[in-house]
N, C-alpha and C positions, 0 to 999 in steps of 0.2 A: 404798412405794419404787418399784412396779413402774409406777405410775399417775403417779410422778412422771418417771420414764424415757421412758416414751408423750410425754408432754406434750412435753419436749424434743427428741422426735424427731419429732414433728411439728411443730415451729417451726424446727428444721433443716432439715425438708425441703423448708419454704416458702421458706427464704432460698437453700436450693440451686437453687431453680425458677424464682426471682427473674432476671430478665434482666438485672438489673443485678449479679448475683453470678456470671456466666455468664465464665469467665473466656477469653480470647481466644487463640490458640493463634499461634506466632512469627507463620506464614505471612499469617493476618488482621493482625496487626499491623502490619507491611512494608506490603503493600497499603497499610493504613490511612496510614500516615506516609511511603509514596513520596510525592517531588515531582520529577516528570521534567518539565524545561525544555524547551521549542522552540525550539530555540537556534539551528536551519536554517531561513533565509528560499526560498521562492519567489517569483525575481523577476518571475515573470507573473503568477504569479493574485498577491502580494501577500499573502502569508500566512507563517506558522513553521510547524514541522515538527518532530518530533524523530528520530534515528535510534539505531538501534540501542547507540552508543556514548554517548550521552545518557540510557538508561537504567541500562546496568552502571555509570556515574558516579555515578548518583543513589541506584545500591541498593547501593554497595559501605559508605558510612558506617550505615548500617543494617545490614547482614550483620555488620559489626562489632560493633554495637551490643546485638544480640540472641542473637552466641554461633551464626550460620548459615553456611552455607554454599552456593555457586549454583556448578552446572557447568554450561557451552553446552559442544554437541560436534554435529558435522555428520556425516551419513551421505550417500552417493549411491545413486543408485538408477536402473534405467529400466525405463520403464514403457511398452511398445509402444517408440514413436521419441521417447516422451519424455523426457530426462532430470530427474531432482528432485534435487533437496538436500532433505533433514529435517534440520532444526534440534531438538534436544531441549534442555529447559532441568531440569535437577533442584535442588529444593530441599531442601535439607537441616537439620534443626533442631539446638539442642543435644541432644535425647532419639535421634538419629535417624533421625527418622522423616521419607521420604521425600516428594518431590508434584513430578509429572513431566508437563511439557507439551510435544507438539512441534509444530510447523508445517511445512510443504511451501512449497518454491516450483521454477517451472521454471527452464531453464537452457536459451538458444538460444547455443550454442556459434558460430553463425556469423552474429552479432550483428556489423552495420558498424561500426566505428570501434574494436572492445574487440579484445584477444587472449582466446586461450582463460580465461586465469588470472584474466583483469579477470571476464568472464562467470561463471564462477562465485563468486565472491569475493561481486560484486553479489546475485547468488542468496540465497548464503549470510549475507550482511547482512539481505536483505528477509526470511528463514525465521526465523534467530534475534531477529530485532527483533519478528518477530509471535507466538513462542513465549514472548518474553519479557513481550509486550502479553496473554499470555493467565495467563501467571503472575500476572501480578502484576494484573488487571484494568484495563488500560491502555487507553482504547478511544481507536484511530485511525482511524477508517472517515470521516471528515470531511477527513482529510488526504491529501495527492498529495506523492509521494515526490520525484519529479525534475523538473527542469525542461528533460529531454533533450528530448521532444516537442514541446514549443515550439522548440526550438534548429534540430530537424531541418525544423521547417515553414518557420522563417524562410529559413534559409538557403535551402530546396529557392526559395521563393520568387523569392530574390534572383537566382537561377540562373537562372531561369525570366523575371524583369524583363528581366536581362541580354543575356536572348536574344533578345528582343522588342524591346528598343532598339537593337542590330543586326543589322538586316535586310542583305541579300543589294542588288548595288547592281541598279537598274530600268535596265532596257533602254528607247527611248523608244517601243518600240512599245507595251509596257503602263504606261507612266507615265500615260497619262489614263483607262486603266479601272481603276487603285489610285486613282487620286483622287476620281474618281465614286462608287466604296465606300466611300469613308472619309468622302464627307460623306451618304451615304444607310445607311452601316450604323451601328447601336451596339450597345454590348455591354450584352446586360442582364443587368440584377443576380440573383443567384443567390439564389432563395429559400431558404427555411425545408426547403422537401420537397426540393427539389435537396440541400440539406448532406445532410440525413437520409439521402437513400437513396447517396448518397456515404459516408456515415459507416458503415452497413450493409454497403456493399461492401469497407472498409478494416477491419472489424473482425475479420475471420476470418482475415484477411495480414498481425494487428499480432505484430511479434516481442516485444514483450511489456508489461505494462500500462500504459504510458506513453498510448500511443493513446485505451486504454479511459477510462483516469482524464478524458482529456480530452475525448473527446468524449457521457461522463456529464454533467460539469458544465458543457457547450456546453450540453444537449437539458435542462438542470433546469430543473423548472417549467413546462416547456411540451408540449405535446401528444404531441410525441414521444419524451418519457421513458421510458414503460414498455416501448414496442419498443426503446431501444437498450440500457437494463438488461437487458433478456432478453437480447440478443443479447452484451451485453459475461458477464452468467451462463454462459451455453453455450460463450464461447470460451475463459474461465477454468475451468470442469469438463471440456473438453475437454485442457488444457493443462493441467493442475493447477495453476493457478497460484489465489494467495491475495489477493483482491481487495484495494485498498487504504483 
């Protein structure tokens, strides 16, 4: 009897150790069966995006489904002249059993165009959208959040055209030494190292990852990549802010 008890308990032990007898626990499960949509276009680069509110849609018929529960809650904090939002996200199973991720993002309070409320609000969307990417294994490091850095270049541009198509009126005493320059000068085109070390001077002044996002996927692929990823790393650890 006792020989036959051995025998069973080691053909149970092999089926317990079986990867395929390995049973899954809620939070693996979720993971497994999210499907978070892109459902936010950028209209410059031409791409989707998902945000924050595209995830809590995706994982609420799941939390249903599995008897869970998810809480997001925001802390502030400062840090030097920093200020953060922590985003925390807790998971909660039917047994209780907890699994807690937070994320960081800064907060430039004196951000052009936002009020105070807008500026953190945005914070607080970019923390809990990246706490929620870490819960659930969401990977967005391919995607760029907004299309404000484009908005704000064009325009500065258009401001900038505008100024240049009205000139100041010529007096005739220098009307013929503007025109002598205007058919002996030209303007040359801005290389490759001109952006770059332009881009280097704007990245330690950007109020916040908008700039970096862009001018990462400007310098991709070409020689000047890994200096402005260092420099976009050191402005984001300088900043706490969570790359995108």
């Amino acid at each position: 009897m006792a020989k036959t008890w051995l025998i069973w308990a080691l053909i149970w032990g092999k089926k317990m150790n079986n990867p395929e007898h390995i049973q899954l626990n809620t939070l693996q499960k979720v993971q497994l069966e999210l499907k978070a949509p892109k459902s936010k276009k950028n209209t410059f680069g031409n791409y989707m995006y998902r945000n924050c509110e595209d995830i809590l849609e995706a994982v609420k018929p799941l939390l249903q489904k599995h008897n869970a529960t998810l809480i997001v809650t925001d802390d502030v904090q400062e840090v030097g002249s920093v200020v953060i939002v922590s985003a925390k996200a807790v998971f909660t199973d039917a047994n209780g059993k907890e699994t807690i991720v937070t994320a960081h993002a800064g907060v430039d309070i004196h951000k052009k165009g936002m009020d105070v409320a807008q500026t953190f609000g945005a914070s607080s969307s970019y923390a809990r959208k990246y706490a929620l990417n870490g819960l659930f294994l969401i990977d967005d490091t391919k995607d760029y959040d907004s299309d404000e850095y484009q908005h704000q270049i064009n325009n500065s541009n258009k401001s900038s055209n505008s100024k240049q198509t009205n000139p100041q009126p010529l007096t005739n005493s220098n009307k013929n030494q503007v025109q002598t320059q205007q058919k002996t000068a030209t303007k040359p085109k801005r290389s490759m190292n001109e952006a770059y070390n332009d881009a280097l001077k704007a990245i330690p002044n950007a109020p916040d990852t908008t700039i970096l996002n862009v001018a990462m996927k400007h310098f991709k692929g070409t020689t000047f990549e890994a200096g402005i990823l260092k420099a976009c790393q050191a402005k984001c650890d300088l900043e706490g802010w969570v790359p995108a």
